[in-house]
N, C-alpha and C positions, 0 to 999 in steps of 0.2 A: 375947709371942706364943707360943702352942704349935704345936710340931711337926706339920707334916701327918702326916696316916694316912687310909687307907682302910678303912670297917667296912663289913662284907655283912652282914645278917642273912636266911635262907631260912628254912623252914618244909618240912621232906621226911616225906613219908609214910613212917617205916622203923623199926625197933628202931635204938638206940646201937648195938647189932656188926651191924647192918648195912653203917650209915652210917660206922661206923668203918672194916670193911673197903674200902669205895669209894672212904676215905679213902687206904687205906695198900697196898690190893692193886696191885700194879704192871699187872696184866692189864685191870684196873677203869681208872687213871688214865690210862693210854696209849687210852681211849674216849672222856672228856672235857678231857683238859687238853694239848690241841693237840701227839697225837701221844706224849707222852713217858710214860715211866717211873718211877716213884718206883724206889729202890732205897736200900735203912737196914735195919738189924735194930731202928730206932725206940728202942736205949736212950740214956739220956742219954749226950753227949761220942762219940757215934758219928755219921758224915758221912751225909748225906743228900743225894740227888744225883735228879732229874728230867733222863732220857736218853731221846733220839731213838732207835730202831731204829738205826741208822747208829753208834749209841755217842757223838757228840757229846754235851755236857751243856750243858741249858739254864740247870739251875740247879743249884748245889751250897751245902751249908752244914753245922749242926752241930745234932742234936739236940739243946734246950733240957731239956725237960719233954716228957713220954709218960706218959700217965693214961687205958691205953685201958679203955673203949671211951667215953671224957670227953673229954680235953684231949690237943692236942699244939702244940707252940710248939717252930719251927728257926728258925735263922739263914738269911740269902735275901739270896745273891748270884745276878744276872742273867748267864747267859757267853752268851745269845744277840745281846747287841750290845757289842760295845767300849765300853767303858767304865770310869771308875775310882772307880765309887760306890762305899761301903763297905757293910756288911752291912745288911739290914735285919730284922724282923722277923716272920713269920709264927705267928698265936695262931687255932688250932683247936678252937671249942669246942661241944660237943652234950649241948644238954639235952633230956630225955625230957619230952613232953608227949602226956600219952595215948596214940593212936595215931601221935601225931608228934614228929618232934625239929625243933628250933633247934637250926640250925647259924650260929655266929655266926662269922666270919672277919675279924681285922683283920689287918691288914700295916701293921705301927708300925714307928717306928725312921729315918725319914727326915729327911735333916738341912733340906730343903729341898722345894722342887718340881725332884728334879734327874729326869734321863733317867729312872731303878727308876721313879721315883714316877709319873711320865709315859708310860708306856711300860707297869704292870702296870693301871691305871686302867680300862683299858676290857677288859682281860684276864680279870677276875677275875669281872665276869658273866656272861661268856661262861664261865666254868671249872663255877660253880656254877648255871648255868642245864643243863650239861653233867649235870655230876654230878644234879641231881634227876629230872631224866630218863632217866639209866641206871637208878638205883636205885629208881622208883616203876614202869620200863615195861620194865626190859630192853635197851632201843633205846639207839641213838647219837642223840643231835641235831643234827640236820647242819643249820647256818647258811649261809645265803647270802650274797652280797651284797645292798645293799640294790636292794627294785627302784625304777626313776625314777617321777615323782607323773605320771599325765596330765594333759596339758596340758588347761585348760579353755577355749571360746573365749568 
């Protein structure tokens, strides 16, 4: 049996250093990835950390690989719920396609279906439905809750 993983594939209207910046700018991610911060100088064996305003950290980990304006792959520990999962892994990849890039995102590395696994699952199209709409309109996308179906009689 193989490893769960979660894979996203998008389609963004952007050059590579655009998409890369919305990747890595802290001012860009703290608009679509629920509030927080990137903060790495992005070389390898350097820590990478997504922080609240407040300085809490959601997530921290370690620079893999950094191939901008291509590839980035960290380690992905969750600190926003107790927990004692071990690292996972996030793989960010953008290929140039005409006037568009594929952004492929998987999050491998999971020993199971534990809490990370359960917990970033519904996270992550909310992050990159975020991110392609900063970066094609400018705008924040603001989600709602869902609304209730009317009732039929």
């Amino acid at each position: 049996m193989t490893a769960p993983q979660h894979v996203f594939q998008i389609y963004v209207r952007a050059t590579p250093e655009r998409l890369w910046q919305a990747i890595t700018d802290p001012a860009m991610t703290q608009v679509y990835y629920f509030n927080s911060r990137i903060d790495s100088d992005l070389a390898v064996g350097s820590p990478i950390t997504y922080k609240q305003p407040d300085g809490s950290v959601d997530i921290e980990g370690e620079v893999l690989e950094a191939d901008p304006p291509r590839r980035l792959v960290h380690s992905f520990s969750s600190r926003w719920a107790a927990n004692d999962d071990p690292p996972t892994t996030v793989t960010w990849e953008i290929t140039p396609m005409g006037e568009a890039c594929l952004l492929s995102v998987s999050h491998s590395g999971f020993p199971g279906e534990n809490t990370t696994y359960q917990s970033v699952k519904d996270g992550w199209p909310m992050i990159l439905s975020g991110l392609k709409t900063l970066v094609e309109t400018g705008e924040q996308l603001k989600i709602g809750e869902p609304e209730a179906a009317e009732a039929t009689v």
